[in-house]
N, C-alpha and C positions, 0 to 999 in steps of 0.2 A: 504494500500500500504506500503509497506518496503521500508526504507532509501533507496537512491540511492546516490554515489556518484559525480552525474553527474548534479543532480538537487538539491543538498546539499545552505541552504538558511543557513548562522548565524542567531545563536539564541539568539542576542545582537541588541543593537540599530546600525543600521547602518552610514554607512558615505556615499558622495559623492565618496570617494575614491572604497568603497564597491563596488555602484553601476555601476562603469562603466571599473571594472575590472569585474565584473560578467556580463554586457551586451557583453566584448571584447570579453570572455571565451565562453560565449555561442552564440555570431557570428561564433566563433571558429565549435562549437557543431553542431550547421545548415551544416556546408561544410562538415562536418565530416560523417553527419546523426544521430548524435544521438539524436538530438532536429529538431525540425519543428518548424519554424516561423511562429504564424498564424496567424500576423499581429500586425499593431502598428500606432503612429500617424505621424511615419516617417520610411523611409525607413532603415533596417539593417544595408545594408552596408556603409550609410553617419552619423548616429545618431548622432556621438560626431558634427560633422557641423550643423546639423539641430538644433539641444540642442542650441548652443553656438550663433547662431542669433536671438535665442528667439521671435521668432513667433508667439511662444504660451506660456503662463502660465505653461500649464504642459503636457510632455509628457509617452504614456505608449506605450507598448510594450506587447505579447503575445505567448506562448511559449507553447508547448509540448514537453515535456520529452519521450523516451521510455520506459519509467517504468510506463508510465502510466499518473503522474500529469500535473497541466495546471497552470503557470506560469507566473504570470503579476509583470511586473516592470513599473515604476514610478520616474519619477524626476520631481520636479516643478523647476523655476527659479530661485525663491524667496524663498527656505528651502534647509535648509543642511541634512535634511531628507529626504532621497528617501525610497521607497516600490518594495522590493523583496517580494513576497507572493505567497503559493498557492490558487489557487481558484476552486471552485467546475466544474465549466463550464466557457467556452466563453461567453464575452458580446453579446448579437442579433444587 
């Protein structure tokens, strides 16, 4: 698959700040049509509320690109570490 600008991940350690301008952008990308939600452990359009009462340890998210790739993000509570990544297929 060829770069896309739409699915574009940094190629650095990322931040907290990272992850949830890239979740905003591609809430953004769902209404738009260029990305498909294809699910996650909270809903799209509340995330930063569901994140921030911490219910769960960690939550992910799951994304189609039109260009083809499948997109799983990640934040725990407890790391400054989140996970933007491509992945081969959806979890079953």
């Amino acid at each position: 698959m060829t770069n896309c600008k739409y699915c574009l991940i940094p190629n650095r350690q990322l931040t907290t700040t990272d992850y949830f301008e890239k979740m905003v952008l591609w809430r953004q990308y769902v209404k738009e049509n260029l990305f498909e939600f294809k699910g996650g452990d909270s809903s799209l359009e509340n995330f930063e509320d569901e994140i921030s009462r911490e219910d769960k340890f960690a939550y992910y998210h799951y994304f189609k690109c039109n260009c083809g790739k499948i997109i799983r993000s990640g934040i725990s509570i407890r790391s400054s570490v989140p996970i933007l990544e491509y992945i081969d297929k959806l979890p079953t």
